[in-house]
C-alpha positions as CSV (number, residue, x, y, z in Angstrom):
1,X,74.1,89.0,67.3
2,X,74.8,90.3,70.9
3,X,75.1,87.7,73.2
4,X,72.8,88.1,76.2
5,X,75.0,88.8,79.7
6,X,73.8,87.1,83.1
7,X,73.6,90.8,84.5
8,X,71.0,91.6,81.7
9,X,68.6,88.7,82.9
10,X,69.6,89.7,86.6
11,X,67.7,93.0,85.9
12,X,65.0,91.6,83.5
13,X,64.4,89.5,86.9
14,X,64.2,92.3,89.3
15,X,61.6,94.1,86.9
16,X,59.8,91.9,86.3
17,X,59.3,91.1,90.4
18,X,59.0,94.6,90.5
19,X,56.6,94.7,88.2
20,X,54.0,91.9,89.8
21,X,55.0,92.5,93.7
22,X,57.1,89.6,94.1
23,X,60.3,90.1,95.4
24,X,63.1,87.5,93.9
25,X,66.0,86.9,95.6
26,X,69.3,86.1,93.9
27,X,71.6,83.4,96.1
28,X,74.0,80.7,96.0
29,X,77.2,80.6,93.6
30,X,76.1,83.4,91.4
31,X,76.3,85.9,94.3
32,X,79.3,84.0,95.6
33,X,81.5,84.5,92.5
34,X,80.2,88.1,92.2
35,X,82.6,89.0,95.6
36,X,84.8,86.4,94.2
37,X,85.1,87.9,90.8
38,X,84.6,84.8,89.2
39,X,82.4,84.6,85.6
40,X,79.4,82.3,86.5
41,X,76.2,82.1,84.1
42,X,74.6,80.2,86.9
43,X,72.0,82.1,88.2
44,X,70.1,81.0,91.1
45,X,66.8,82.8,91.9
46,X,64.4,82.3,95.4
47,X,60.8,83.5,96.0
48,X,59.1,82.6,99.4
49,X,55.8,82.5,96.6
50,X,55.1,79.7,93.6
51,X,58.9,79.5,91.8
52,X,56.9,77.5,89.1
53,X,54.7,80.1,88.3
54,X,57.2,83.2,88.4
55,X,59.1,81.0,86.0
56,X,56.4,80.2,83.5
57,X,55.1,84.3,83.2
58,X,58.9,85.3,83.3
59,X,59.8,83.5,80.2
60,X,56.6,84.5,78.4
61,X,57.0,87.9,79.2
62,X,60.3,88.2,78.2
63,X,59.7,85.7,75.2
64,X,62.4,83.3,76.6
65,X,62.4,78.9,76.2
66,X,59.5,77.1,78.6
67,X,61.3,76.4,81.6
68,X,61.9,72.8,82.7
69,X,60.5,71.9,85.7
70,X,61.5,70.1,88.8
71,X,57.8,69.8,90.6
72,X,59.1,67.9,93.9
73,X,61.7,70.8,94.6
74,X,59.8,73.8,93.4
75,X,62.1,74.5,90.8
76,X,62.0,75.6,87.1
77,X,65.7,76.0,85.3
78,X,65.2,78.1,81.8
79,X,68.3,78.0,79.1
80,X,69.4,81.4,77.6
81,X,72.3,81.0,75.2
82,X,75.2,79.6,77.9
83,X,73.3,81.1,81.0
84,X,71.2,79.0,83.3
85,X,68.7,80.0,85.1
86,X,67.1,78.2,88.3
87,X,64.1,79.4,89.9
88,X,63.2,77.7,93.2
89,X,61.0,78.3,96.2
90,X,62.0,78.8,99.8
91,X,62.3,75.5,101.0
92,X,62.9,73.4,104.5
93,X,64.6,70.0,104.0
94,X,64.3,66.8,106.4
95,X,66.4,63.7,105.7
96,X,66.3,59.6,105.5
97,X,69.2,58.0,107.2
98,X,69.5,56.0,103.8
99,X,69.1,58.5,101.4
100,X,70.3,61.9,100.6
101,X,67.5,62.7,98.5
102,X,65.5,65.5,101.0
103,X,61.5,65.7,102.1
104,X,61.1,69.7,101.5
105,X,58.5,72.3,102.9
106,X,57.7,75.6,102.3
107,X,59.8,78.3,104.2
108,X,60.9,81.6,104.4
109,X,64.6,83.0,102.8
110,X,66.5,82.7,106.2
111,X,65.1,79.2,106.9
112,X,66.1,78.4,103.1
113,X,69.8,79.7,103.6
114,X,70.4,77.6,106.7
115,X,69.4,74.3,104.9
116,X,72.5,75.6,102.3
117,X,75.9,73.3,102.5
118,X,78.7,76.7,103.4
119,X,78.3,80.0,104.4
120,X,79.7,81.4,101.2
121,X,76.5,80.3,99.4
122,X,74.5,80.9,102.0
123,X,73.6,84.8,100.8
124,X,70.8,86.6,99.2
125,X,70.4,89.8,97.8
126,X,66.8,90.7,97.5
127,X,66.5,92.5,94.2
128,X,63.9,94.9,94.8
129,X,65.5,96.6,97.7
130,X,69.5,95.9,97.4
131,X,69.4,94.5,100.8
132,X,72.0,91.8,101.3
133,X,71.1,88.9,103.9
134,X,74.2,86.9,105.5
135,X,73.0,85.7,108.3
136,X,76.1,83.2,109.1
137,X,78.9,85.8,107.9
138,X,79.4,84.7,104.2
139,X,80.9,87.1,103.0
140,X,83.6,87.7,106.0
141,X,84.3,83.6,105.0
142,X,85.4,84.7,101.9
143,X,87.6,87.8,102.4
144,X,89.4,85.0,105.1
145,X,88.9,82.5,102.4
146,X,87.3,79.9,104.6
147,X,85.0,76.9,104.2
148,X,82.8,76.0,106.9
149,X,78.7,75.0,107.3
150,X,76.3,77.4,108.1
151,X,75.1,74.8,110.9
152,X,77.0,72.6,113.1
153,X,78.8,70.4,110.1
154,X,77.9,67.0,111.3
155,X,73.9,67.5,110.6
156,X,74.9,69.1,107.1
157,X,77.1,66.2,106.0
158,X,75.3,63.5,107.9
159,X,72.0,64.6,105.7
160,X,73.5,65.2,102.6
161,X,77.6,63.7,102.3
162,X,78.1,65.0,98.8
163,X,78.5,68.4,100.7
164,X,82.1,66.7,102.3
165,X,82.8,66.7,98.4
166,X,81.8,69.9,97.0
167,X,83.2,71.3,100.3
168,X,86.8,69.7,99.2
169,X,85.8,71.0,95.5
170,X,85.6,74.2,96.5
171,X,88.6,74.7,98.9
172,X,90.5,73.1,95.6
173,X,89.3,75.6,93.4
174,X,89.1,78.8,95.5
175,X,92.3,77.8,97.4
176,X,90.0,78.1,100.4
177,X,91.2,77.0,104.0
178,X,88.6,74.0,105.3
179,X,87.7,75.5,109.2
180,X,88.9,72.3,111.6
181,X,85.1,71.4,112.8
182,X,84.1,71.1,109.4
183,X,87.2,68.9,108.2
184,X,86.9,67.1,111.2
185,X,83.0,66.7,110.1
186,X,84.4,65.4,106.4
187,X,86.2,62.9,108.4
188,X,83.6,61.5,110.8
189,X,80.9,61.8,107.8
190,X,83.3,60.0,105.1
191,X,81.7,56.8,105.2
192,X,78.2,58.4,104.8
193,X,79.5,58.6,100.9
194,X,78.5,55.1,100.9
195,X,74.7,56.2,100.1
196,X,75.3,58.9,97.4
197,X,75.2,57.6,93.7
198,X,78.6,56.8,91.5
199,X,77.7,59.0,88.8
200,X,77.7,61.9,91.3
201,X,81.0,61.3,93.2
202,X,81.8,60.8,89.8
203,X,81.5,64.2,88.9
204,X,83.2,66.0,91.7
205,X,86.2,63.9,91.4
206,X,86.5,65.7,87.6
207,X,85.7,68.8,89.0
208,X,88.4,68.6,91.0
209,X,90.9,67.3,88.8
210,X,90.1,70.0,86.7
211,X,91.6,72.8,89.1
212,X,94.3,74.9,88.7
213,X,96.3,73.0,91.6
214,X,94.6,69.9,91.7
215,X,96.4,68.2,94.1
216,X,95.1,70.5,96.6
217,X,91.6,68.5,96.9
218,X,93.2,64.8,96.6
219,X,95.5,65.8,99.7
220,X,92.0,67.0,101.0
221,X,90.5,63.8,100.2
222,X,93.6,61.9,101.9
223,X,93.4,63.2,105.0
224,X,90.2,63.3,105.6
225,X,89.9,59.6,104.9
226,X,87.4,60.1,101.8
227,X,90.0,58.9,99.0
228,X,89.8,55.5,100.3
229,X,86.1,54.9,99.8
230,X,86.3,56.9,96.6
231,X,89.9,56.2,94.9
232,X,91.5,53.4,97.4
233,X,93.6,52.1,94.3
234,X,95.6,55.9,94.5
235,X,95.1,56.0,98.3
236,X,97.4,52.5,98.8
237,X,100.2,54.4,96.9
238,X,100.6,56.4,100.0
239,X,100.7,53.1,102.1
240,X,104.6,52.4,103.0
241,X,105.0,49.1,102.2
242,X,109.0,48.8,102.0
243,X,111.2,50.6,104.7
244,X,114.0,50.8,101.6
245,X,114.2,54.7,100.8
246,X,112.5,55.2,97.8
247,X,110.5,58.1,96.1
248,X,106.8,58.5,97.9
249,X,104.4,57.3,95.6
250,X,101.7,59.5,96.8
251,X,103.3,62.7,96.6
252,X,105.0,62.2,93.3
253,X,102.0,61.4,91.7
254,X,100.2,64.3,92.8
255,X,103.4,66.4,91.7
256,X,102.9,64.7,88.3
257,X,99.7,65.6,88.3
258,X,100.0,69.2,88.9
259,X,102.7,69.2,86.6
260,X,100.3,68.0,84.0
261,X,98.1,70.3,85.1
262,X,100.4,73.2,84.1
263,X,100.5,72.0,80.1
264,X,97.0,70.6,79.5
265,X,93.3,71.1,80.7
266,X,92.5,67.9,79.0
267,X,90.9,65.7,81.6
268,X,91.5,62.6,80.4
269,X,95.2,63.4,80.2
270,X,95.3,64.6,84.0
271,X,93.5,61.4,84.8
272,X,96.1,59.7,83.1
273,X,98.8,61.7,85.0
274,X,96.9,60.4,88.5
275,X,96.7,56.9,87.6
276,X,100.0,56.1,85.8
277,X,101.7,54.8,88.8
278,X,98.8,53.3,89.8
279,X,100.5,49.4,89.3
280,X,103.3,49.8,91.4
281,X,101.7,49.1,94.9
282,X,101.2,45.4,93.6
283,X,104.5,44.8,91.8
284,X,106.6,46.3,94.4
285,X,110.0,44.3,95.2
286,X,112.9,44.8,97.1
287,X,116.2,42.5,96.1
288,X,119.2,42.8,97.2
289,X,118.5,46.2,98.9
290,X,117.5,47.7,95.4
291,X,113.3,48.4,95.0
292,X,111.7,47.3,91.3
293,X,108.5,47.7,90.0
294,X,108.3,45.5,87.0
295,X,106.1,45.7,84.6
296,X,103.7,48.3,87.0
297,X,102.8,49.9,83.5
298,X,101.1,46.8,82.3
299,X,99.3,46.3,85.8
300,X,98.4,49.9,85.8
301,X,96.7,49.9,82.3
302,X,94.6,47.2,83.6
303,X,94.1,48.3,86.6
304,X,92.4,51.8,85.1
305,X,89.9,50.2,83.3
306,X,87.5,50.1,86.5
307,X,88.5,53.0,87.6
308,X,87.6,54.7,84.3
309,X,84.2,52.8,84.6
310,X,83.2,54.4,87.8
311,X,84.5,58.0,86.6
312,X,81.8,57.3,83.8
313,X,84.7,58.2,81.2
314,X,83.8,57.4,77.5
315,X,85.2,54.3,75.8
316,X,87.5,57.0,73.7
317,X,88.6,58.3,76.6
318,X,89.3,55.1,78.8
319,X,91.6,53.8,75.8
320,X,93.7,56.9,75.7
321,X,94.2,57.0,79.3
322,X,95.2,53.4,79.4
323,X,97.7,53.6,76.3
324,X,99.2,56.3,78.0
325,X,99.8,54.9,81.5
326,X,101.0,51.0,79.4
327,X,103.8,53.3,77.7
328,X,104.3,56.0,79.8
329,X,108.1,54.3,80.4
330,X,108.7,54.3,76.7
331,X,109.6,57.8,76.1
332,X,112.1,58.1,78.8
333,X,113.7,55.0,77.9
334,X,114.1,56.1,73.6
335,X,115.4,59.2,75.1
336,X,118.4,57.4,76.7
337,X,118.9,55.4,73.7
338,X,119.0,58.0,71.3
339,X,117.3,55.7,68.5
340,X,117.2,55.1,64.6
341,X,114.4,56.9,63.1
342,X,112.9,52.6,62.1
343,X,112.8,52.2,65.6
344,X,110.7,55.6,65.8
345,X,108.7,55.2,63.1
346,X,107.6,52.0,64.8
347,X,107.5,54.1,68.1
348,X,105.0,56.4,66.2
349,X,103.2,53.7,64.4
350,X,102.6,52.5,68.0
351,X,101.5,55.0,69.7
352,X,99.7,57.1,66.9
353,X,97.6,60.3,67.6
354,X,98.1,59.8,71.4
355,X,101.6,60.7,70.8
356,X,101.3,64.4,72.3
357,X,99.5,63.2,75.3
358,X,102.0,60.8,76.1
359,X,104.7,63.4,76.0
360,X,102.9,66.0,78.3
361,X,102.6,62.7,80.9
362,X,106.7,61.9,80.2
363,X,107.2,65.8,80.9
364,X,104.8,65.8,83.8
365,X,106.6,62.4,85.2
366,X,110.1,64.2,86.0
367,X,110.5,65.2,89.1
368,X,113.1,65.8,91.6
369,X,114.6,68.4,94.1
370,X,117.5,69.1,91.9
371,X,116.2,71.5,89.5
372,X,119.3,71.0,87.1
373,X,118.5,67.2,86.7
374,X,114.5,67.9,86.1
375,X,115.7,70.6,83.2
376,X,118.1,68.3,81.7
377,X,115.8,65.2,81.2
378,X,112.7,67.5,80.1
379,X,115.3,68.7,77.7
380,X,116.0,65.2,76.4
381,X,112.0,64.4,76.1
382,X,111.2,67.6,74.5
383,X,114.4,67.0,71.5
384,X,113.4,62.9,71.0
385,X,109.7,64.6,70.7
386,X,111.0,67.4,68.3
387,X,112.2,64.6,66.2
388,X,108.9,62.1,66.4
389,X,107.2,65.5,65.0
390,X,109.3,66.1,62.4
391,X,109.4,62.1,61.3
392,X,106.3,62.2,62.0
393,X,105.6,64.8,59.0
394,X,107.9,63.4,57.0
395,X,106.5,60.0,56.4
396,X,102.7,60.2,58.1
397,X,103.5,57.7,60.2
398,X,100.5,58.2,62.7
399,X,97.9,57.6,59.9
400,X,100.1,54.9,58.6
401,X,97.4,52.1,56.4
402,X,99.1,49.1,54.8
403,X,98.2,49.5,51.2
404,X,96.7,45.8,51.3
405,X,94.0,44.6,53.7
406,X,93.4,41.2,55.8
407,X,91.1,40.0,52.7
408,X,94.6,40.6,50.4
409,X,96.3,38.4,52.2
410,X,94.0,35.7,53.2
411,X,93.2,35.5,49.1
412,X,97.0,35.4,48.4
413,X,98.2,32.6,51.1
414,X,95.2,30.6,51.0
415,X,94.6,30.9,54.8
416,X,91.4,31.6,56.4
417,X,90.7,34.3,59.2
418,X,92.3,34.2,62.3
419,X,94.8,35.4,64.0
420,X,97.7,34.4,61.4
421,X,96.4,37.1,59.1
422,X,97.5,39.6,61.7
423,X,100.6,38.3,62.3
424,X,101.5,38.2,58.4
425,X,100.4,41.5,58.3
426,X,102.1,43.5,61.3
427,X,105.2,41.7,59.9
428,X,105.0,43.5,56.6
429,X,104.5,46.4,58.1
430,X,107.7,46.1,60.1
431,X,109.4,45.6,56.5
432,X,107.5,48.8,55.1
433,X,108.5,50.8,58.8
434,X,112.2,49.3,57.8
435,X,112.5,50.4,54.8
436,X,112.9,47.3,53.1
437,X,109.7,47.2,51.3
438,X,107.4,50.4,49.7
439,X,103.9,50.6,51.1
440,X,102.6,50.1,47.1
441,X,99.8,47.9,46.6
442,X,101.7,45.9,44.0
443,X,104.8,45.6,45.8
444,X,103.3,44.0,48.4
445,X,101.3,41.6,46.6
446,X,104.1,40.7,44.7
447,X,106.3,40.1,47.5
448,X,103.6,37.9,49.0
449,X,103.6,35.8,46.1
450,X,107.2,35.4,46.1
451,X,107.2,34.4,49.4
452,X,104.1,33.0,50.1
453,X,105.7,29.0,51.3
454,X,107.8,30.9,53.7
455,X,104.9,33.0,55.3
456,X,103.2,29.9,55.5
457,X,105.6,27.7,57.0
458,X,106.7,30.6,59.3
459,X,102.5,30.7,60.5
460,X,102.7,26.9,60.9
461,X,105.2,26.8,63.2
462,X,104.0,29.7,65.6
């Protein structure tokens, strides 16, 4: 079956004003991406008459899903295969100092494009007569690649500050310059984020981590002092906390994390690559002239936890990326060693199906001006990786099961549950990953038997 193309509703639209004198408008990031040759199957559609209404007969007529509606605004949003449609009417919006939800009023297109956050989706085409309306140069904003508010930008961010972060979204995304008013707006209008709801911050901060050059927007975010209120716990890496030359925190992260960018889209992985240094603000030391950061790895896990809340990650997601950032060291420190394949297979055992994420991070994590160096040690990652694969294959390490369970071994020692049954248990399978035992149901049975006053005394004494 032919899948339905945005253009094809675009034209069912404009006959189907045609058709019943109304005269829809087509705006906002649809129209934006069409100069910017970008695919979009957002469409955004604006009458000056009832956007319910036009909605409601549209669909019928063309025999599409009942819109959804959105009575307060005046808008109705219908679902065609991937495209989305949103219908709304020409609106006016007046603000609470304590909220960024708007009052709206009826209004007419150019009155409806002022109240818009930048110029480049402040457009309309009207469909019936191909006449394009930019009344604040939209279009010229993109050929220079600029982002700036239609209005003066302190009344746009000061009513609504979510715009500061779609404005930093978009610069990010379109590698857009941000015109100096409206940064300078951002910077005086940061603290307005205060009033605009975690799950929605939430979701521009993943929208911006998932551009092409990510770091763009978080250098964005820096300077205009948003990352504090939003991410202070990556902000304080930029803080200089030692005069001891040492590798900028700040910067190498966001290296890392365009370095990640360039092998995965996964966001949970380029999360990962923006929080794994995230511990060494708080275990800086500097002895003897040399700087340590013991054990950051182990803060850092921790420390993403709450960070992961407020980004609204799943629980799935917020384990990965804290595995990842507690053993982020581990694969540059086996590569130095040049290790026995036991001490991979309990690498492997370790780490299990995260194992490919964890390399991207340890490629991600070299950096250096000396281009020989970085090509060296990715070389070293990449061959100790090459041979975790093939081990890997070779024994199924990453779905590794003891053949017996907890109840095996309480029924065999005579202990009761706990934590010893663990302990008796991760230690045969350090025998199995050794090679001293087989992982057969009857071998290890046996062997428990065998040896069941030693486990016991061995449990007794811990």
């Amino acid at each position: 079956m032919m899948k339905i193309k945005p253009e094809t509703i675009v034209e069912q639209i404009k006959k189907f004003g045609k058709d019943n004198q109304i005269t829809p408008y087509l705006v906002g990031g649809f129209l934006r991406d069409k100069f910017l040759r970008r695919r979009n199957h957002d469409i955004d559609i604006m009458v000056e008459k009832d956007a319910l209404e036009f909605a409601r007969n549209f669909a019928k007529a063309y025999r599409y899903p009942s819109p959804i509606f959105y009575g307060r605004f005046g808008t109705a949003m219908i679902e065609i295969e991937k495209n989305k449609i949103e219908f709304a009417t020409a609106r006016k919006e007046s603000y609470n100092e304590q909220s960024r939800k708007p009052h709206v009023q009826p209004a007419t297109v150019l009155e409806d494009l002022a109240r818009r956050d930048f110029t480049i989706n402040a457009m309309a085409l009207n469909l019936i007569t191909n006449e394009f309306i930019d009344p604040f140069g939209g279009k010229n904003d993109i050929r220079s690649r600029i982002i700036r508010t239609p209005i003066d930008p302190d009344k746009t961010f000061y009513d609504d500050p979510l715009r500061i972060l779609r404005g930093i979204r978009f610069a990010t995304i379109f590698n857009f310059t941000i015109e100096p008013d409206t940064k300078q707006a951002m910077k005086k209008n940061a603290n307005r984020l205060l009033i605009v709801s975690q799950e929605r911050i939430a979701d521009e901060i993943i929208k911006i981590i998932s551009a092409k050059i990510p770091s763009t927007g978080f250098f964005l975010l820096y300077e205009t002092g948003i990352l504090e209120i939003i991410l202070p716990e990556v902000a304080s890496l930029k803080e200089k906390k030692t005069h001891h030359p040492c590798k900028e925190l700040f910067e190498h992260t966001l290296q890392v994390l365009d370095n990640t960018a360039k092998l995965t889209k996964s966001p949970a992985l380029r999360i990962a690559a923006l929080l794994h240094d995230i511990g060494k603000p708080k275990t800086l030391k500097v002895e003897n002239g040399k700087v340590s950061f013991h054990r950051h790895e182990i803060v850092g896990a921790k420390a993403c936890l709450k960070i992961c809340d407020r980004l609204k990650l799943s629980q799935k997601d917020t384990e990965i990326i804290s595995r990842i950032i507690k053993y982020h060291l581990r694969p540059h420190l086996l590569a130095k060693e040049n290790p026995k394949d036991n001490a991979l297979a309990r690498f492997i055992r370790e780490i299990g199906p995260d194992m490919k994420g964890l390399f991207i991070i340890a490629q991600a994590d070299i950096t250096s001006q000396n281009q020989k160096k970085v090509k060296q040690a990715r070389e070293k990652i990449l061959d100790l990786y090459e041979r975790i694969k093939a081990l890997n294959k070779k024994m199924r390490l990453a779905r590794f099961k003891l053949a017996i369970n907890g109840f095996d071994i309480m029924n065999i020692l005579k202990i009761q549950p706990g934590k010893n049954v663990g302990n008796v248990k991760k230690k045969l399978e350090e025998m199995v990953l050794n090679g001293e035992l087989h992982n057969k149901k009857t071998v290890l049975k046996k062997y428990l038997k065998e040896h069941c006053t030693l486990f016991i005394s061995e449990e007794k004494q811990k």
